[in-house]
N, C-alpha and C positions, 0 to 999 in steps of 0.2 A: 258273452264269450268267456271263457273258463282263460284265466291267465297261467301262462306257462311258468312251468315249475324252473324254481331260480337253480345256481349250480349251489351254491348255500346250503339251500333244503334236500338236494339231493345228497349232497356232503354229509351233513349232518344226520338225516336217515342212512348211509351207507355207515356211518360213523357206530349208530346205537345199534347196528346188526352184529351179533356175535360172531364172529370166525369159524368157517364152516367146517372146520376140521375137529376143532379141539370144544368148540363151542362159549368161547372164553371171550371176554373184553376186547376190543383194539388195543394194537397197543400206542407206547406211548407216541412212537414217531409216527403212526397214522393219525392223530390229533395233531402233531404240533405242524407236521406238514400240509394239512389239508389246512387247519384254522389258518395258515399265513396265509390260503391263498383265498379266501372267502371273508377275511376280518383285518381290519388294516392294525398292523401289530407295531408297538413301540420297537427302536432301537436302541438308544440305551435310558434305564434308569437311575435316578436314585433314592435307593432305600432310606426310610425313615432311620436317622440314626447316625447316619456313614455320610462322610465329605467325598468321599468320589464316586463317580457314576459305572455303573458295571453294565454289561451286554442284558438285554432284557432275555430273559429264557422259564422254564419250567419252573427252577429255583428261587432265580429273584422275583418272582409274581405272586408267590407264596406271602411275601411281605409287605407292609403298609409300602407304599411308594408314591413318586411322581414322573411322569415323563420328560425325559430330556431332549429327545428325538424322537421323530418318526420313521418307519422302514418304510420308505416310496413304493419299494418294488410288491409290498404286501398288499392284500384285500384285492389284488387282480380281479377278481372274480366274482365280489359280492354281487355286484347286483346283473351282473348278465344269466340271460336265461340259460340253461344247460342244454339246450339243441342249437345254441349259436358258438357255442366256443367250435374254432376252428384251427385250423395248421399253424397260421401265422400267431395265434396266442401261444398255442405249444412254443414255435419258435423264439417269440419274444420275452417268456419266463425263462429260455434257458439262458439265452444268454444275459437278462437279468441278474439270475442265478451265480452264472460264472463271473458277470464282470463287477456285480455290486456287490453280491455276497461272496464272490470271492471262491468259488466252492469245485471241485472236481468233477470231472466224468461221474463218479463213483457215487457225490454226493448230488448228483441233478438226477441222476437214476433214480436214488427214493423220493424227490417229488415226481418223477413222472411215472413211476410203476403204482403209485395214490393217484396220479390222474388217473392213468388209464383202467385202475379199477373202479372207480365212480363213473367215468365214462360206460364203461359196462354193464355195470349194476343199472344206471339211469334208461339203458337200452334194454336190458334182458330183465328187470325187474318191475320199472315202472314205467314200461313201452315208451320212452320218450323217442321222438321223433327228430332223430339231428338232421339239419342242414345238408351235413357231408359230414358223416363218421370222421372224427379227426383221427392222425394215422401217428399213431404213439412209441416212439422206439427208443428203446433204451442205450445206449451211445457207448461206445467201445471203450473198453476199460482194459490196462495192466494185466491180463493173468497171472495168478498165483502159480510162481515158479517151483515153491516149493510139494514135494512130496517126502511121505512115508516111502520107507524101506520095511521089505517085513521082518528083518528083525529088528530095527528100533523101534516097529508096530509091538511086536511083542514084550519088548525090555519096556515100554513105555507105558503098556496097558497094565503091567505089576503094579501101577501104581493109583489106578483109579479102582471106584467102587464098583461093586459088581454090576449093580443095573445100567454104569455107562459102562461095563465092558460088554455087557453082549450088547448094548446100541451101536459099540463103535466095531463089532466080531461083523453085525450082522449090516454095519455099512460097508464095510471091505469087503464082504462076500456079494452084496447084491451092487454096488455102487450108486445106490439110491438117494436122494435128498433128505437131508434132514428132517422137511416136513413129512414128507413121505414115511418114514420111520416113527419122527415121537408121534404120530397120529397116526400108525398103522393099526387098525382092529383086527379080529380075530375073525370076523367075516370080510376080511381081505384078503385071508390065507385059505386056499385048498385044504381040504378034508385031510388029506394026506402029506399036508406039509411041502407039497413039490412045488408048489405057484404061490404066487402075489400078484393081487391084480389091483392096478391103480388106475380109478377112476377118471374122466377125459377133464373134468373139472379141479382134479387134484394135481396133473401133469403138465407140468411147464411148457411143455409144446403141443397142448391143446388134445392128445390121443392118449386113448384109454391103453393101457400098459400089460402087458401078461408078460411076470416075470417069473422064468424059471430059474428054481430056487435049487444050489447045491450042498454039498454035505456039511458046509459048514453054517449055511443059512440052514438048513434043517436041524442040526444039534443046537442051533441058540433057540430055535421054538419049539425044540422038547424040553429043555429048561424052562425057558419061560411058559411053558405049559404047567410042568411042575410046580414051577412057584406059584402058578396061580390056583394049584389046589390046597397048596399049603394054607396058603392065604386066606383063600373063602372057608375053608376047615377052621382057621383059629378066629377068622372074623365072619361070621356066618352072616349078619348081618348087610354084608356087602352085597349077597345074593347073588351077584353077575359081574364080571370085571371082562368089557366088551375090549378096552384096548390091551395091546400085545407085550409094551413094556411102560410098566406102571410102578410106581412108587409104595413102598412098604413103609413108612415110615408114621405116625398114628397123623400127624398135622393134615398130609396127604393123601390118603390111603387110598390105593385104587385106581389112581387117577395119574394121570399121563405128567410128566414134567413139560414144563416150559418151555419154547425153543432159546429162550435166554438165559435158561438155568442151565440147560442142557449143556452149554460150554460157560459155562461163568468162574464161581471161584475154586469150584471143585478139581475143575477139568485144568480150571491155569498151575495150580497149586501143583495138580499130577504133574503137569509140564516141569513145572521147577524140583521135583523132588526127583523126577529122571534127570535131569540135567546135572543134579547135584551129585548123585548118586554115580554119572559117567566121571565128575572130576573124582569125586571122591576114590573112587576103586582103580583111577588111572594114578592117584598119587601113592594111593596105600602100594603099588607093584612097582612105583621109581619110575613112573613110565611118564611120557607127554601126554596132555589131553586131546584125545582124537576129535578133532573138533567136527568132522565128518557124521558125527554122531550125536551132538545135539540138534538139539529143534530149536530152533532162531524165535527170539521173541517176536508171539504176536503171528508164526509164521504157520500155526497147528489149529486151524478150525474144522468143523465137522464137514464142509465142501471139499477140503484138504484129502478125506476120505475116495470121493469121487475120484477125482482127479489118481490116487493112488491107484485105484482098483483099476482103470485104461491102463494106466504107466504099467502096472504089474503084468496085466493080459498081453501087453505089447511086447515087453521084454523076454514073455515067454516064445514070441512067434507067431501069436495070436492078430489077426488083418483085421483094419477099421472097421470094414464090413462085419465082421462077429460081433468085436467089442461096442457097435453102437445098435446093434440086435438085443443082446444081454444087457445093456447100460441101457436102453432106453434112450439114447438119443436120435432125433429125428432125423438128422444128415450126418453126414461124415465129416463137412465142414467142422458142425458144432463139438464131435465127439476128438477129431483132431486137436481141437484147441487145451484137450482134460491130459493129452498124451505127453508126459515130457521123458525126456533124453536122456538117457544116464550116459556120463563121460566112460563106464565101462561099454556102453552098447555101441558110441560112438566109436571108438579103440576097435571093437570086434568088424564093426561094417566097413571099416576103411581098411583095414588089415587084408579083407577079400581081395584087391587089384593083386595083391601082391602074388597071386597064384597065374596070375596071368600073364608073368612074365619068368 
């Protein structure tokens, strides 16, 4: 009788599978969260060298060391088969999770969005047979309060390089995910520039997408059409450049950025150079710094985007029912949650009673 496949081995083969987007490595937080839960991992060490013992992680394993402690809560999972993990293990890592490691909503969500994609993989790849499908949800987090205005959108884009400003022209216009964008191909856009269509495997709520695209998503992919003739013209050797916004630069050529470079030191830098630039030009005219107009640290990621493009449609007049047609969200619930408030819209809607008397 053939023994069942551990969660380990499924791990592990889910691990060495390239990302079906970009075609690239895992990354780093999909090893280190799956290995804690398949390998039982130190707590803290200490480095050959050093009197005191530091948290064991990515960096200090790099180095001669010894163990000081063990993580209890780690190696859950080595040796059970992958068609017996059930509810009550999801349950019991999380609160593992929160009460021993100490960790947030926010942070038990990336081990459970690595469950439940090896869960899946272990179903749709190598027919494994669960028990009872375990039922994997990701647990309510904080919304990001913050949005773009569009003119700090555009006082702010002056300052990044050109290939993130048509990423971030062409997330405001479509209000699409970031995966969805640095992995957009050129056989995901209509003939004509009018559509995008995202595949049911690439889309967060599981349906295949048809986005209709407007004047300002169409002018960032006749640019980017452009550059990509320029480009094959000076590097011939490239032959074909299949994705939409790809890198020019000789390291990378051709090839899609990172979703981690995509907002890393470029993107924060641009943040600080606007920011600097609003004190600077508020002190050169004698004036106070409108502080309404910087972007809070840490407060400007490329989701940040999303969330702007509802808020903007909304403010125009624009009803849930459109804006989660266009935006690609599946309910009105979920598309409710991207919509915030501005204290001027708020001032304009209360202001109504006052015709009523």
């Amino acid at each position: 009788m053939k023994k069942a496949i551990s969660f380990k081995e499924v791990a592990i083969r889910y691990l060495n599978k390239p990302t079906k987007k970009l075609g690239r490595k895992k990354n780093a937080n999909a090893y280190s969260t799956l290995e804690w839960m398949y390998e039982k991992r130190p707590a803290m060490i200490l480095i050959k060298g050093r009197n005191k013992p530091v948290p064991y992680g990515p960096k200090g394993r790099e180095h001669s060391h010894t163990v000081v402690s063990w993580d209890e809560t780690s190696g859950r999972f080595a040796d059970l088969a992958m068609r017996d993990i059930a509810n009550i293990d999801i349950e019991d890592m999380e609160t593992d999770l929160r009460n021993s490691k100490g960790l947030s909503n926010a942070g038990i969500n990336t081990y459970l969005v690595y469950l439940r994609a090896v869960c899946n993989y272990a179903q749709q790849k190598l027919d494994v047979a669960f028990i009872r499908f375990p039922k994997i949800e990701t647990l309510p987090t904080k919304g990001r309060e913050y949005y773009l205005t569009p003119a700090i959108a555009k006082d702010w884009m002056r300052f990044l390089d050109p290939l993130r400003v048509d990423m971030v022209k062409f997330g405001l216009a479509t209000g699409q995910r970031k995966a969805n964008i640095v992995g957009l191909k050129w056989s995901g856009i209509s003939k004509d520039l009018t559509r995008m269509f995202v595949h049911a495997d690439d889309a967060k709520n599981g349906h295949s997408l048809t986005i209709q695209l407007n004047k300002m998503a169409v002018e960032v992919l006749k640019k980017r059409l452009e550059d990509r003739r320029l480009l094959l013209d000076k590097y011939p050797k490239l032959r074909n450049i299949e994705y939409v916004f790809v890198q020019d630069d000789i390291q990378h050529l051709g090839t899609p950025m990172a979703a981690t470079s995509m907002t890393g030191d470029m993107w924060k830098r641009s943040i600080k150079m606007y920011n600097h630039n609003i004190e600077y030009q508020a002190k050169r005219k004698g004036r106070s710094v409108d502080r309404a107009k910087l972007i809070p640290e840490g407060a400007l990621v490329f989701h940040t985007l999303r969330h702007s493009f509802a808020t903007w449609l909304n403010e125009v007049g624009t009803d849930l029912d459109d804006i989660a047609m266009v935006g690609g969200w599946k309910s009105l619930d979920a598309c409710r949650r991207y919509v915030k408030k501005s204290e001027d819209r708020a001032r304009e809607v209360s202001s109504r009673i006052e015709s009523l008397f």
